[in-house]
Structures are given as structure tokens and as C-alpha cells.
N, C-alpha and C positions, 0 to 999 in steps of 0.2 A: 331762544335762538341757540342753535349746536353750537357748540364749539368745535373751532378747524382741529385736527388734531394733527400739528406741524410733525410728530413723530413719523406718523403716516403717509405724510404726503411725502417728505424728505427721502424714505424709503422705497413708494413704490416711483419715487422720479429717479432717484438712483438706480433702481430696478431695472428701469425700463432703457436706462441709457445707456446699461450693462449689456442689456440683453440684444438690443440694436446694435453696438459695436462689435460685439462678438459675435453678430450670427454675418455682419460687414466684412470683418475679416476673414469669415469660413467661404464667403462668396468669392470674396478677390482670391482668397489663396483658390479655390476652384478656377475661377478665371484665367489663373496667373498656367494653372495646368492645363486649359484648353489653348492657350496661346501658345505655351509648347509643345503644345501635340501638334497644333496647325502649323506652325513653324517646321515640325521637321516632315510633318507631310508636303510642304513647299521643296524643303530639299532632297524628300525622294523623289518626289515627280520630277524633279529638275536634273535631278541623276540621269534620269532616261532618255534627254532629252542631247541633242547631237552638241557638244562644248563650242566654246566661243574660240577660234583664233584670236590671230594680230585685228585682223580687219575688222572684225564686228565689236571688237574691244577697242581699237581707235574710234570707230562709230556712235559709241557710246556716248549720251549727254549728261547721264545725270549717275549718283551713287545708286538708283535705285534701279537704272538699269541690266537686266538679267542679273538680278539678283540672287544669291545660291545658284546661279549657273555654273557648270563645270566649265574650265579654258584650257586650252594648251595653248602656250604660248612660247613664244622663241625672242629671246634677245640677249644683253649682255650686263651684269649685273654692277653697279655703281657702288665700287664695294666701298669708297675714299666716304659716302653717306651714309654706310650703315649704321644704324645705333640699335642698342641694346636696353629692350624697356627693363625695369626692375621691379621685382616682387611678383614676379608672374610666376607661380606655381604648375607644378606638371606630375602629376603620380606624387605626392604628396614632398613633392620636393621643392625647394627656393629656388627661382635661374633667374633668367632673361628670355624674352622673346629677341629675335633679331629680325631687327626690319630691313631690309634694303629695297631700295631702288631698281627696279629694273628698265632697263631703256629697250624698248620691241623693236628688236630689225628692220629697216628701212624707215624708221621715223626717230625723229628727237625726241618723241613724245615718253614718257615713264610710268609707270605702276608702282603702287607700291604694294611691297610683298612681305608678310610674314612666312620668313623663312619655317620657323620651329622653334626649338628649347634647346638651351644647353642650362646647365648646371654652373650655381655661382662657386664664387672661390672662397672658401668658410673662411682662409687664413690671411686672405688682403679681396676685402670688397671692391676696391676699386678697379682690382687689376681684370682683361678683359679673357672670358676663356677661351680655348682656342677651338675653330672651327674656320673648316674649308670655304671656302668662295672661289669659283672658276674662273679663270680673266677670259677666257674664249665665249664663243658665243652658247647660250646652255637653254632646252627646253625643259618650262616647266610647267606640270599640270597641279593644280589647284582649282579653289571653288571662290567666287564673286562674294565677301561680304559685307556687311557695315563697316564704318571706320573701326579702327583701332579702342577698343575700351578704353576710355580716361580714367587713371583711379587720382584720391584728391593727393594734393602737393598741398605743401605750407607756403613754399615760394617757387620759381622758377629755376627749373633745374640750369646749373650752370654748362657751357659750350664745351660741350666730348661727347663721346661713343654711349657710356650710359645716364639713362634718365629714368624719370617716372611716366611720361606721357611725349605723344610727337601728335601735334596740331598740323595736320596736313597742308594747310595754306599757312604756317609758321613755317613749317619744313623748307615750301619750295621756294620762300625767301632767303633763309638760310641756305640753301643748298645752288640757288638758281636753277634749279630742273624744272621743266614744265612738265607737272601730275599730271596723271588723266584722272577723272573727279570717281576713283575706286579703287577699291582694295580688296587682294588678293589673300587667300590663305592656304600656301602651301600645304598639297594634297602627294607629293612623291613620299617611295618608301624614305627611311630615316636614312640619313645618308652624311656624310662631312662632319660628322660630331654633332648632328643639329637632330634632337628627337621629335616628332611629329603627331604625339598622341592626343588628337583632339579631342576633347569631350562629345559624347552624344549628346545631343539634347534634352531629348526625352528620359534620360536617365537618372534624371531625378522627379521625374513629372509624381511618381511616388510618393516622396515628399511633401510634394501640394498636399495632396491629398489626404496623406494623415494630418498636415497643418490644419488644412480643412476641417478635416473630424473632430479633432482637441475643440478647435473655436466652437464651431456648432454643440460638442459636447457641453461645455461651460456653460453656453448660451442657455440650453435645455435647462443647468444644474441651476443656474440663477433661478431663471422661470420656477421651475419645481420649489425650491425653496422658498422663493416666496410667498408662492399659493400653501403651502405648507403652515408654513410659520404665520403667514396673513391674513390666511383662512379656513383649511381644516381644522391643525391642532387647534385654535379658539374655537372653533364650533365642538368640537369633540369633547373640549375641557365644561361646555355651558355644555354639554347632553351626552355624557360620558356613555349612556346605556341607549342612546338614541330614543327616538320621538315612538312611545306607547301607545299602542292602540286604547280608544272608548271605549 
């Protein structure tokens, strides 16, 4: 009866379960680059497409509606609620995002808007930087997107102007304003001390892609090397000069 040879086997199950994760990961980081392609071909076709007012933005039922759509929108901006997210980087710099409220003319109803960036204060973090808000009434054009990015907290931020995250149905208890269930991201030039350089999307799709490569590469160097090691060089080392003709 053979003996198992646990060396063996331990090897090529290691082998195999190298070779599977890594070629896992060259898929998803692929993935991860067709979902941002498709994503921003969502928001160029949606470029071309006639913007939302007041009306079809109060019309609205759900986050997901005209979503990447372009708005112009008019109303008057609830500066006494605005906060300042923190750790939101912009051109390789530390700020805040500033969110506020907007309330659309002729209704109670609000939006909520990322204004842009400004720049933190390096020599007291807590103090807030300065940046215009109009008290008149102000049109702004911007683009329909998902909420607000959450990045993780250890606890809840405590009750002021800056935080780490704003929970849209936390806000409008906090605030009493009634949301309309979407969020806006400021698309005017830079303007009030508030800069506005949004990433592209696709500008890193790049990225994937070499990610992609490296995995798949590994993936390959595993395989190789095992049939290497697990089977040529032994066959090579028992018939160094290969199999002689009769």
C-alpha cells in the first residue's frame, strides 16, 4: 500500500488556494474597474440630459431617483445647520466638506448640499475656517448623488459645526428640517472660499487594472512554480539527459 505523502498534499492544497485567491482578486480589482467605467458613463450620459429644477426635485421619492442627474436649483441656504465633515482631503490637502441645508423656494421642503472644501486650520483644529454663505435667496447647479461617505468614528461626534459623518435622518431630527431623501454636490465654479475639485471617477480606473495585473501575475508565478518544483525539475533530476532512443 503507498504511502500518502502529507508533504505533497499540504503543498499542492496550499498551491491551489494561492492560486484561486489571487487570480479572485485580479477579477474583483477588474470588476471593481468596470463598475467605474460604467459609473461614469452613467454620469456622462446624464450630462446631456435637460437638469432637474425645484419641481422634479420635490417630485422626487426615493435617493435613487435621477440619480447623476445635473439640478438647478433655487432657494435659500440654512446656514444656523451647516457642518463641517472632517478628514475630507482635496489636492492632497486636510479640510472639511461643508454641508448645508438648502430650503427650495416656494416649499419648506430642503436638500442637502455639499457645498466644496475649504482648508483646516493646522494651528487650532477646532476653530471653524472662514467661508461665505449668502442669506438671500441663491441658484445653485450641482449633480444628484448617493449620501454623504461615512468614514468610521470610535464614538459619536459631540453637538457643533465639525464632525466625522452627518446621518441624514440624524440630521433632520437634530435640525427639525424636513430632507427631501437626496443629496446634492455642488457643481458651481469655486467661489466664497469653498473649492470644488471633484474627483473623476474613472481616474483611477488605472489603478484596477495594474492591481489586476500584480494578482494575476502571482497567481501565474504560484502555478509555475509549482509545476516547476513539483514536476519538471524531479523529472529532469531522474533523466537529466532525457529518455534515449533503442
Amino acid at each position: 500500500m503507498q504511502m500518502v505523502n502529507w508533504r505533497t498534499v499540504v503543498l499542492t492544497t496550499t498551491t491551489v488556494v494561492v492560486v484561486a485567491a489571487t487570480a479572485a482578486l485580479g477579477t474583483w480589482q477588474l470588476g471593481r474597474a468596470d463598475q467605474k467605467n460604467t459609473l461614469q458613463s452613467l454620469i456622462d450620459s446624464r450630462a446631456n440630459e435637460q437638469p432637474w429644477g425645484n419641481a422634479e426635485v420635490l417630485a422626487s421619492t426615493g435617493p435613487d431617483d435621477g440619480l447623476h442627474r445635473r439640478v438647478t436649483l433655487q432657494g435659500v441656504w440654512q446656514s444656523d445647520a451647516t457642518v463641517l465633515l472632517d478628514n475630507r482631503p482635496m489636492g492632497g490637502q486636510v479640510g472639511f466638506w461643508v454641508i448645508s441645508p438648502l430650503r427650495l423656494s416656494g416649499s419648506d421642503r430642503v436638500v442637502l448640499v455639499n457645498r466644496g472644501w475649504v482648508a483646516r486650520d493646522f494651528m487650532d483644529r477646532t476653530r471653524v475656517p472662514p467661508f461665505e454663505t449668502p442669506a438671500s435667496t441663491v441658484e445653485v447647479q450641482g449633480r444628484l448623488t448617493p449620501p454623504v461617505s461615512a468614514l468610521y468614528e470610535f464614538a459619536p461626534a459631540p453637538p457643533g459645526p465639525i464632525r466625522q459623518n452627518v446621518v441624514l435622518a440624524d440630521y433632520a431630527r437634530e435640525t427639525g428640517l424636513e430632507f427631501l431623501p437626496i443629496t446634492v454636490v455642488q457643481t458651481d465654479p469655486p467661489a466664497g472660499g469653498l473649492s470644488r475639485e471633484w474627483p473623476v471617477i474613472t481616474a483611477k480606473v488605472h489603478t484596477h487594472y495594474g492591481y489586476a495585473a500584480q494578482w494575476f501575475s502571482l497567481s501565474a508565478l504560484c502555478a509555475g512554480l509549482y509545476l516547476w518544483f513539483q514536476w519538471i525539475a524531479p523529472r529532469r533530476k531522474r533523466n537529466p539527459h532525457g529518455t534515449q532512443a533503442r
